[in-house]
C-alpha positions in Angstrom: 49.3 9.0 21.4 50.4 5.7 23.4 46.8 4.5 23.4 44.6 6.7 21.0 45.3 4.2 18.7 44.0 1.2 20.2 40.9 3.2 21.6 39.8 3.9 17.7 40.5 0.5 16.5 38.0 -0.8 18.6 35.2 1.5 17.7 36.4 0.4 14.0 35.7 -3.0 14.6 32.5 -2.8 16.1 29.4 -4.9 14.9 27.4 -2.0 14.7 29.0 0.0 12.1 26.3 2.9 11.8 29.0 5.2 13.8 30.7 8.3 14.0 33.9 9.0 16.0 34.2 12.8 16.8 37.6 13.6 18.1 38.6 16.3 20.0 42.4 17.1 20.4 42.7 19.5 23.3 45.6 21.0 22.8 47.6 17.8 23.0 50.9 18.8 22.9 52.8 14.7 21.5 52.0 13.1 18.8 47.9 12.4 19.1 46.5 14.8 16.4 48.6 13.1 13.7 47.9 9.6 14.4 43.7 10.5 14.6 44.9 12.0 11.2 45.9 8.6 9.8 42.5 7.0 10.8 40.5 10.0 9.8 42.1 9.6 6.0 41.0 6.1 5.7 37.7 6.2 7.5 35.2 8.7 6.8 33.4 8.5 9.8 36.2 9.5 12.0 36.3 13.0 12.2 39.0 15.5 14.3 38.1 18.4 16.2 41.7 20.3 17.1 41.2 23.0 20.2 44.0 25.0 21.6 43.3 23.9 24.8 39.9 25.0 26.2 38.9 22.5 29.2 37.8 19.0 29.5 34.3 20.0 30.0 33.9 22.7 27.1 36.0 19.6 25.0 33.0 17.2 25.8 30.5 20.0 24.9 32.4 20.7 21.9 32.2 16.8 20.8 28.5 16.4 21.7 28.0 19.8 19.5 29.3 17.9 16.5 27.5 15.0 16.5 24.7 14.4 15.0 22.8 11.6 16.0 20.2 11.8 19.1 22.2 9.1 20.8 25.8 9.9 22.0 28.2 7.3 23.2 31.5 8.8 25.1 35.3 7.3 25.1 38.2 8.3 26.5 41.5 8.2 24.9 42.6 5.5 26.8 39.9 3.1 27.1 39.1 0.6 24.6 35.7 -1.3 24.5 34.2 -4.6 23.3 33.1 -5.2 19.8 29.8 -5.8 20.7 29.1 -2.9 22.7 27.5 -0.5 20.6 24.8 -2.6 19.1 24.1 -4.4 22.6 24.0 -0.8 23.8 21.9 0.7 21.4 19.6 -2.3 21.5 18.9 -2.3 25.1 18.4 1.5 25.0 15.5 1.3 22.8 14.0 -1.4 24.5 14.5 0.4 27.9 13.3 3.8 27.2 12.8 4.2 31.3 16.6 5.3 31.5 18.6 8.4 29.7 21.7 6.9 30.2 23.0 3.5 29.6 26.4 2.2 30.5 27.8 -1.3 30.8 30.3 -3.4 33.0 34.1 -2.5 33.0 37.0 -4.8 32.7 40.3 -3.6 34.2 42.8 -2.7 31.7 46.1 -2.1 33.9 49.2 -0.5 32.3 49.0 -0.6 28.6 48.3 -3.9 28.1 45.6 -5.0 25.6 42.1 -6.3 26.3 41.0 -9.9 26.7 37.5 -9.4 25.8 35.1 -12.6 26.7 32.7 -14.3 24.1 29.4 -14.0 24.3 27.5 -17.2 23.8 24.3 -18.6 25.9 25.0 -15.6 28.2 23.6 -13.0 25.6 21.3 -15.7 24.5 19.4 -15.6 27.8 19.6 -11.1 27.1 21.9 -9.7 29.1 20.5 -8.0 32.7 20.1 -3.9 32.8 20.4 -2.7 36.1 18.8 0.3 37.6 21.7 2.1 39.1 19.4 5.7 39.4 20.4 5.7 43.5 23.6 4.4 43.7 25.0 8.1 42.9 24.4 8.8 46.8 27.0 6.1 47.2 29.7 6.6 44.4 29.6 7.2 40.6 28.4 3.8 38.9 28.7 4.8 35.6 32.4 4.4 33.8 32.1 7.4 31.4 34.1 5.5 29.1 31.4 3.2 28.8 27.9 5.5 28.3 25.2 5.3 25.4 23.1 8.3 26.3 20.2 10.4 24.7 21.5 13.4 23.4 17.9 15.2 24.4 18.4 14.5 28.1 21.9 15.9 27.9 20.5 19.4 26.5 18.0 19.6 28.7 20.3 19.7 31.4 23.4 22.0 29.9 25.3 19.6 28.8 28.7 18.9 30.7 29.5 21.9 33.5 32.3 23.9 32.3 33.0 25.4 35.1 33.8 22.4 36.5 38.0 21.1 36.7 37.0 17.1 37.4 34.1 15.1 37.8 32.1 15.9 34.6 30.7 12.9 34.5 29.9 12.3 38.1 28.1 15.3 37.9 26.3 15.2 35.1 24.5 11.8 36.3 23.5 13.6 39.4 21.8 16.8 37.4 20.5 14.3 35.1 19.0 12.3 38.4 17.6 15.8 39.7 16.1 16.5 36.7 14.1 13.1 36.6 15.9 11.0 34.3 16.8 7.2 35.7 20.5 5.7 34.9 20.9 1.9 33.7 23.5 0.0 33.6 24.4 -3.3 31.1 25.9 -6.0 33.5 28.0 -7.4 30.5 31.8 -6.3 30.8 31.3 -3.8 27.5 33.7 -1.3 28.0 37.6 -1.0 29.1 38.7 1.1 32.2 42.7 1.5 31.5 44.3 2.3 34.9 48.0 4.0 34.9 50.1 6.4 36.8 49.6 8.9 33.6 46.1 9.3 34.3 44.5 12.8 35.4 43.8 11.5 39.1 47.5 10.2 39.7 48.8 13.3 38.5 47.1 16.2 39.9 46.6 16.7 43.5 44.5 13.8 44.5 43.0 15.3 47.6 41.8 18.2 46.0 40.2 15.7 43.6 39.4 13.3 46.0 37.6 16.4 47.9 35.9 17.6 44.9 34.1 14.1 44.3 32.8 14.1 47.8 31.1 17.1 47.0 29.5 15.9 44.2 28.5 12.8 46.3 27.0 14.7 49.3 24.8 16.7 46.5 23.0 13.4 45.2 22.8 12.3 48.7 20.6 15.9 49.1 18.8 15.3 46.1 17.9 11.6 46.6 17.2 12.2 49.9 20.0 9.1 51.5 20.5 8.5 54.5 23.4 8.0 57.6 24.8 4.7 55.4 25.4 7.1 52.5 27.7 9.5 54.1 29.7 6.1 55.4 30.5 6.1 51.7 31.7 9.8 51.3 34.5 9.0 54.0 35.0 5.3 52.5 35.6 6.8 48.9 38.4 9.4 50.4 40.3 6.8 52.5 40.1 4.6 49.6 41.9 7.3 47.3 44.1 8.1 50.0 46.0 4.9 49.4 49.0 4.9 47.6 48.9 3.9 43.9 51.0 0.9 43.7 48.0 -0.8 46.7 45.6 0.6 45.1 46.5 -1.5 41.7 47.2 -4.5 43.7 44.0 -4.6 45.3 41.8 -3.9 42.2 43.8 -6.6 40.3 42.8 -8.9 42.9 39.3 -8.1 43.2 39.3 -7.9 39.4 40.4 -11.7 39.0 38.3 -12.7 42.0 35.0 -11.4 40.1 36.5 -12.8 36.9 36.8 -16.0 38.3 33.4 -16.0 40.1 31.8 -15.1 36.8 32.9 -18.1 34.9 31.8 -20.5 37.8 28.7 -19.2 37.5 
């Protein structure tokens, strides 16, 4: 309920305003359902989808059941994005019809503090740069999931998010999509929000486990892409790097987060 709010504001205030917002409550248990209630009363496209409880990944399924259009953009509660990112998105996806998935650039969103979103000027003048990212899922997951426009087709054809699965949906999911063909791209504009906080599912269930659980997924693209000896460097990289404690861990992405902030507007 804490960030909900903000998170549907800025899908409201998007430039592309061809949208709809399906919501599903999974079994929250604070007060979430009513404030998606408030916005669903005064927007019609925002629509709520109460569960008792059934699972992130049958949750996802369950929201990608209800829409309706054959491109599906995914959010998380707690990450807002950039005005512009749906029509950049949905722009660059048409004219790219190489890749099945299209995500952007993340800014770092730490704590709850709101989002300074840049202008775009002579930068998306020039059109912005859409990177193939197909490989680098033998190195670690270079898609925020918070920040996806994908084509519902491709999802079908590969099942959807695995339900059987308790973390890494979308990790996953870009590796069956990989194995089944389809190429991921990625907008190099900063898009979408990544909101990091001790709340979060990976600070509050056993982070091994987790951090075990990604590896897996990791050593299965590395199979399926064929990678090499550098690759598995990255499996043992990734767990050391989670095995850090949290309060590091924030220092360190803040810094690398100003330093490529900084080195962006030099440039």
């Amino acid at each position: 309920a804490q960030t909900i709010g903000a998170v549907i504001e800025s899908i409201r205030a998007q430039t592309l305003e061809d949208w709809e917002m399906i919501v599903v409550d999974d079994g929250s248990t604070d007060n979430t359902q009513r404030v998606v209630e408030a916005y669903a009363a005064i927007d019609s496209r925002i629509r709520l989808v109460p569960t008792d409880g059934v699972g992130r990944g049958r949750a996802l399924n369950i929201a990608l059941a209800n829409a309706q259009s054959p491109f599906v953009a995914n959010i998380d509660a707690d990450d807002p994005c950039h005005p512009m990112r749906l029509e950049i998105q949905y722009k660059l996806l048409n004219e790219n019809q190489q890749f099945a998935v299209l995500g952007t650039a993340t800014s770092l969103i730490f704590g709850y503090e709101a989002p300074q979103w840049p202008q775009f000027g002579p930068q998306l003048a020039q059109r912005p740069c859409v990177k193939d990212v197909t490989r680098l899922v033998t190195r670690f997951c270079p898609l925020n999931h918070s920040s996806v426009l994908m084509r519902r087709a491709a999802l079908e054809r590969v099942g959807g998010y695995d339900e059987r699965r308790s973390a890494q949906y979308d990790y996953d999911l870009w590796v069956r999509l990989v194995e089944a063909g389809y190429r991921l791209g990625r907008v190099e504009l900063p898009l979408s929000g990544k909101r990091i906080h001790k709340a979060q599912q990976f600070e509050r269930r056993r982070r091994l486990r987790f951090l075990l659980g990604s590896a897996r997924v990791q050593v299965r693209a590395i199979r399926v892409l064929r990678g090499g000896p550098v690759d598995y460097f990255f499996v043992f990289g990734r767990i050391l790097w989670g095995l850090l404690p949290n309060q590091l861990r924030m220092v360190l992405r803040k810094g690398f987060s100003l330093r490529a902030w900084h080195s962006g507007n030099r440039s």
